[in-house]
C-alpha positions as a Markdown table, in Angstrom:
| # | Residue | x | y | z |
|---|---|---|---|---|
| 1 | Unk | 0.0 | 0.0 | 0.0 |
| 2 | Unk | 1.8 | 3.3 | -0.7 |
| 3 | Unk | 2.0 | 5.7 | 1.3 |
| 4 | Unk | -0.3 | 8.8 | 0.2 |
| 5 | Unk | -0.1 | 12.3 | 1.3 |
| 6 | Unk | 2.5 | 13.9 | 4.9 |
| 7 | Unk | 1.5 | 13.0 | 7.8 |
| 8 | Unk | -0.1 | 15.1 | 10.2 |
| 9 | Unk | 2.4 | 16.8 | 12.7 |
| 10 | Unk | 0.0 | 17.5 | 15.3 |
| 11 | Unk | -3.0 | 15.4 | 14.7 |
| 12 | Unk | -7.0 | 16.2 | 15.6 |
| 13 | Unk | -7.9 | 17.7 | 18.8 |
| 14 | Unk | -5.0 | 16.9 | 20.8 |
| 15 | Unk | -2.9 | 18.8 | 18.3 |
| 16 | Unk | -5.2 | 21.6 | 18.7 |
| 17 | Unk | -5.7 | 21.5 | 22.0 |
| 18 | Unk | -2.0 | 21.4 | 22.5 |
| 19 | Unk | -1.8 | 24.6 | 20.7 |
| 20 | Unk | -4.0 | 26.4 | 22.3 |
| 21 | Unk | -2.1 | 25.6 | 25.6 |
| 22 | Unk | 1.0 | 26.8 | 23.8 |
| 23 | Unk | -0.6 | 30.1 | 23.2 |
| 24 | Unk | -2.0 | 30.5 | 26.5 |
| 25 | Unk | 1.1 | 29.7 | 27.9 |
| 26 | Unk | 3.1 | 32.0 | 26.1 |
| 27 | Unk | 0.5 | 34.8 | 27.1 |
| 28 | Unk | 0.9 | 34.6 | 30.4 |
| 29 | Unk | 4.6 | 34.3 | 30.3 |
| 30 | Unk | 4.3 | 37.6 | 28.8 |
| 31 | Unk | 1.9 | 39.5 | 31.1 |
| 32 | Unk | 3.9 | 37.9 | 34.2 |
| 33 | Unk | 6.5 | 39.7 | 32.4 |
| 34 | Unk | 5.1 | 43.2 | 31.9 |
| 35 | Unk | 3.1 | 42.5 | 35.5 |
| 36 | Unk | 7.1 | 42.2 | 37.1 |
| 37 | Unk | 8.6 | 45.1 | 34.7 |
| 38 | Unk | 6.1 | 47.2 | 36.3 |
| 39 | Unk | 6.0 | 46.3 | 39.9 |
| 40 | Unk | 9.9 | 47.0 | 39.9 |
| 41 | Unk | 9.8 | 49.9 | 37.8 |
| 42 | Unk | 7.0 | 51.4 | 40.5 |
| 43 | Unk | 8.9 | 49.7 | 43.8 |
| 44 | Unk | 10.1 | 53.2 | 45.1 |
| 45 | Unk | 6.9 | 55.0 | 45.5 |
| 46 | Unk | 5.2 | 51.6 | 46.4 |
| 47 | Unk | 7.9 | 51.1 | 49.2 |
| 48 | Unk | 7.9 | 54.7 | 50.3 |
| 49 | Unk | 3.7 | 54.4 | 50.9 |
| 50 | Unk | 4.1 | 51.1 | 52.3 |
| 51 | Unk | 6.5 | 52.4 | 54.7 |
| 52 | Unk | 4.5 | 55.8 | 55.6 |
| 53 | Unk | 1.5 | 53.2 | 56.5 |
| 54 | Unk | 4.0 | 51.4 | 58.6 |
| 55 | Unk | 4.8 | 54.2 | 60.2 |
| 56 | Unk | 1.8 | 55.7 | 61.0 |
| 57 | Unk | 0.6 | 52.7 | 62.2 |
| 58 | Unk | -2.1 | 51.7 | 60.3 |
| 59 | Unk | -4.3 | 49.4 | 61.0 |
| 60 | Unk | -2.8 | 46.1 | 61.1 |
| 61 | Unk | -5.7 | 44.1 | 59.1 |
| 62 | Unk | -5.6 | 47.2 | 56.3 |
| 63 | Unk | -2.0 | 46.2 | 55.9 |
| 64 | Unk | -2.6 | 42.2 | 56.0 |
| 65 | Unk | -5.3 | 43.2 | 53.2 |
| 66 | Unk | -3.1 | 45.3 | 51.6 |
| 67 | Unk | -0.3 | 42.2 | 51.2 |
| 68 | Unk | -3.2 | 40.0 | 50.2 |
| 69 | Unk | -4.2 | 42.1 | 47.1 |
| 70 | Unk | -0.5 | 42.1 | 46.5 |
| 71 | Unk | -0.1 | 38.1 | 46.4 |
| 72 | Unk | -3.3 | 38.0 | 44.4 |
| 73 | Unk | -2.0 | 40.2 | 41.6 |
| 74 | Unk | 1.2 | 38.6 | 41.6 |
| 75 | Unk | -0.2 | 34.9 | 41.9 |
| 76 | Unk | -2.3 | 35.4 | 38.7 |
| 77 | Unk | -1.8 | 32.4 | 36.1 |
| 78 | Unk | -0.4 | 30.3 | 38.3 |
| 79 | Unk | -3.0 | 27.5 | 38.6 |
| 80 | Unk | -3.0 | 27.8 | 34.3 |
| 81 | Unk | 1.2 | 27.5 | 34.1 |
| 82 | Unk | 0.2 | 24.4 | 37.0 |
| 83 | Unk | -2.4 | 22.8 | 34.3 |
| 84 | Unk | 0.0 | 23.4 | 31.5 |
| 85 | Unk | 2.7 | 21.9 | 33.1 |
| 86 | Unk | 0.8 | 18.9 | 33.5 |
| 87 | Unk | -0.8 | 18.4 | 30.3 |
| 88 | Unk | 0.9 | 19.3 | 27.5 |
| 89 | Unk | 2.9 | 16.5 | 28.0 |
| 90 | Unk | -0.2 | 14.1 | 27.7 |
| 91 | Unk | -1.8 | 16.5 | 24.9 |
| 92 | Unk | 1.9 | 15.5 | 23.0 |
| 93 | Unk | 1.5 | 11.9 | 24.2 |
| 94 | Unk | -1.8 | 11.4 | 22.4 |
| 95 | Unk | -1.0 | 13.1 | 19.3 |
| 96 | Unk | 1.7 | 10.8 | 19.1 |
| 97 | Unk | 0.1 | 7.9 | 19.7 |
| 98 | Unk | -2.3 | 8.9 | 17.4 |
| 99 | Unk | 0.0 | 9.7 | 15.0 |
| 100 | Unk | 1.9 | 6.0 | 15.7 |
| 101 | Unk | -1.8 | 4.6 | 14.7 |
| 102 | Unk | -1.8 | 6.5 | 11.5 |
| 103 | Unk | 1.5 | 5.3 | 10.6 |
| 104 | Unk | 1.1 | 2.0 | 11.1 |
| 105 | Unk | -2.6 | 2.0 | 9.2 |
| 106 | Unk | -0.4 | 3.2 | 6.4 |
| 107 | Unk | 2.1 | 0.5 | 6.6 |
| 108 | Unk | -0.4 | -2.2 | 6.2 |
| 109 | Unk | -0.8 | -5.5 | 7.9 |
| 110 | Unk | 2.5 | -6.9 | 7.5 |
| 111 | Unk | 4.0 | -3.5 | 8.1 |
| 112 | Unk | 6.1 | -3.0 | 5.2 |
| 113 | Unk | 7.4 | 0.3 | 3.8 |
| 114 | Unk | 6.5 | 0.3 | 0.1 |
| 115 | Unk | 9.3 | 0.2 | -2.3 |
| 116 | Unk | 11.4 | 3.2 | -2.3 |
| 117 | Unk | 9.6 | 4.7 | 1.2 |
| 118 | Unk | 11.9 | 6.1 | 3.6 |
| 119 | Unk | 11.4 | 6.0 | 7.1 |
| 120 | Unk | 12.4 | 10.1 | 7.9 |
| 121 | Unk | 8.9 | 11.6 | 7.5 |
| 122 | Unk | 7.0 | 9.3 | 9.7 |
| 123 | Unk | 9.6 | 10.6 | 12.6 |
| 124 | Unk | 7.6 | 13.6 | 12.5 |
| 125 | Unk | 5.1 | 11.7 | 14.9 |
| 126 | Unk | 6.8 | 12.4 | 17.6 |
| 127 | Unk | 6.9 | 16.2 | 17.4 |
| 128 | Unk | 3.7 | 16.3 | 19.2 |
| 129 | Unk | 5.3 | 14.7 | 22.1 |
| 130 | Unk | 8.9 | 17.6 | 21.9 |
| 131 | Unk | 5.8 | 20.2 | 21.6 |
| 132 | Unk | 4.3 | 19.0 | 24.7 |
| 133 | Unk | 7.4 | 18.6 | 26.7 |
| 134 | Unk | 8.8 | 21.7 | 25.1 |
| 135 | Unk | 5.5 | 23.4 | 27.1 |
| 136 | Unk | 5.6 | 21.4 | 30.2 |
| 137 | Unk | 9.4 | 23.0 | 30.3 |
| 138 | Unk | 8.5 | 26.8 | 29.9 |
| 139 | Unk | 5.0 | 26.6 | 32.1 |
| 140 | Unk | 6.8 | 24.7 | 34.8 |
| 141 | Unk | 9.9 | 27.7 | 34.6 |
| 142 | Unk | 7.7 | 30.0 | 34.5 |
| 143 | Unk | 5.3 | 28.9 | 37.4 |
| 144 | Unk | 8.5 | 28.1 | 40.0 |
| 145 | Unk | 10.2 | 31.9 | 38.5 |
| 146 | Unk | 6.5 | 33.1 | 39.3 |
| 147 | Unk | 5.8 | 31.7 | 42.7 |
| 148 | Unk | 9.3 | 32.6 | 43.8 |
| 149 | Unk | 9.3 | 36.4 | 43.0 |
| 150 | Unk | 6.6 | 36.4 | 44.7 |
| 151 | Unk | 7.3 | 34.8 | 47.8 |
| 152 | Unk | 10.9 | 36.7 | 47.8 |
| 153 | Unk | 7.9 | 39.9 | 47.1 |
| 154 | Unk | 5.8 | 39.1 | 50.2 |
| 155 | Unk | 8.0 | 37.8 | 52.4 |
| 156 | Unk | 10.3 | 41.7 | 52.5 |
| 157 | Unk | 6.9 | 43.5 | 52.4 |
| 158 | Unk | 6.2 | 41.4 | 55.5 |
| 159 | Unk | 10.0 | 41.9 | 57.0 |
| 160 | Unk | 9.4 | 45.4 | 56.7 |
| 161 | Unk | 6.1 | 45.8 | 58.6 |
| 162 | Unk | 7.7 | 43.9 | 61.9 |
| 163 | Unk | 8.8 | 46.4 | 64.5 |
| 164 | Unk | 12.7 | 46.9 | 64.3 |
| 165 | Unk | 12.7 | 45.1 | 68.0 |
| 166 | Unk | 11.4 | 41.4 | 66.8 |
| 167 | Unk | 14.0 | 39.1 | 66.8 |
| 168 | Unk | 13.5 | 37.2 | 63.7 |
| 169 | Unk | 14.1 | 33.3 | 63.7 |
């Protein structure tokens, strides 16, 4: 049987699912990105108000709601980079898989390459699975580079607000 047509790099809905995760990914790596530009670009007159509350002693739960408004900003995405992380690598997986079925539809029952076939375009199966993992890689850096900006963040907004006295541990 010969073999008729490319095969699909990312096939059906995994493929496209897969890409949409890509592109959602990607998009939040980029507004984390403009979201930190910012909050360093703006960290003087943020720390000078932050410290003016401090020391007119405000109202300690107008500062704890303060910080919390803070880590909510700053956690945005986070749960997405955590889903991406974990599934792209199965979206990949199942494109391949697919693709794997595909191939060896083609090559028949006795799965033979027909005469003068080479082997190097059905490789292309397992791009689905690179793309995945390729996605996994920058949604998990991005999520840990995330999370620990933002713990660093939080945890010297916090440092701040304790009186000069505390011992710390």
């Amino acid at each position: 049987m010969p073999v008729s047509g490319s095969l699909p790099v990312l096939p059906g809905l995994s493929g496209l699912l897969l890409l949409i995760t890509s592109v959602a990914v990607l998009t939040l790596v980029i507004d984390r990105s403009r979201f930190w530009m910012r909050w360093w670009q703006r960290r003087a007159s943020r720390e000078s108000r932050w410290q003016e509350r401090i020391a007119t002693r405000t109202d300690s739960n107008r500062l704890e709601e303060q910080l919390e408004d803070w880590e909510h900003s700053m956690a945005f995405g986070e749960p997405f980079f955590q889903a991406g992380a974990l599934l792209a690598p199965l979206l990949g997986l199942i494109g391949t898989v697919t693709g794997l079925m595909g191939v060896l539809a083609q090559l028949g029952p006795r799965l033979e390459l027909p005469p003068g076939a080479s082997l190097a375009g059905y490789g292309q199966v397992l791009l689905s699975t690179a793309g995945g993992l390729m996605v996994s890689l920058v949604a998990s850096v991005a999520l840990l580079a995330n999370r620990g900006v933002r713990e660093w963040q939080l945890d010297e907004l916090r440092r701040q607000r304790r009186p000069s006295g505390e011992l710390q541990p």
